[in-house]
C-alpha positions, -999 to +999 in steps of 0.1 A: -353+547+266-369+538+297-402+522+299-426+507+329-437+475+331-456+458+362-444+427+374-474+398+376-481+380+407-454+351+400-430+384+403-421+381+362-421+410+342-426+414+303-402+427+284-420+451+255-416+440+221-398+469+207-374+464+234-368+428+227-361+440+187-337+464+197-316+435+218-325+410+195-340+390+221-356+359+208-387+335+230-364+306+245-328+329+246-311+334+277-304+363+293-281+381+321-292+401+349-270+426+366-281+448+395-252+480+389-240+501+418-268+522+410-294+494+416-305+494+379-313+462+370-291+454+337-306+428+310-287+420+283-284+388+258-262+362+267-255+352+233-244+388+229-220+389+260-207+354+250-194+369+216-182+399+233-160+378+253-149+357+224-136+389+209-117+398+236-095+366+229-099+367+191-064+387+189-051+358+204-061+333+178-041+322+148-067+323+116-071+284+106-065+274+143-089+253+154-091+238+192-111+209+180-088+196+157-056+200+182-079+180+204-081+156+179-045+151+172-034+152+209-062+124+213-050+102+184-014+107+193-020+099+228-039+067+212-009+056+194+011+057+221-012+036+245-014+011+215+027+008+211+029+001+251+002-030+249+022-046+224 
């Protein structure tokens, strides 16, 4: 679907609303902007690309892993070990 828009004289263009909808762009969300090797310009969510490449790495993760909590152990043991060295 292509649609033309005209860009106002701070050079910003609108994007229609039934375009937004369909990408499930919301007012405030970020988004990326891609010229291709055809010089299209390419808009798409970054919410949308951030999941994408969380998938990509999703085979990767073991299901109750959770980086926060190793964090939190490597913190607390590295704690421990400070304490038994001031003593």
């Amino acid at each position: 679907m292509a649609v033309v828009v005209r860009m106002d004289q701070r050079a910003r263009i609108q994007v229609p609303a039934d375009l937004r909808r369909r990408l499930g762009l919301r007012p405030g969300d970020r988004v990326s902007l891609e010229v291709t090797a055809q010089g299209h310009l390419r808009v798409a969510s970054l919410r949308d690309q951030l999941q994408a490449a969380r998938g990509l790495f999703s085979d990767y993760r073991r299901e109750g892993d959770s980086a926060v909590d190793e964090l939190l152990a490597e913190r607390r043991a590295e704690a421990r070990r400070e304490d038994t060295v001031d003593e």
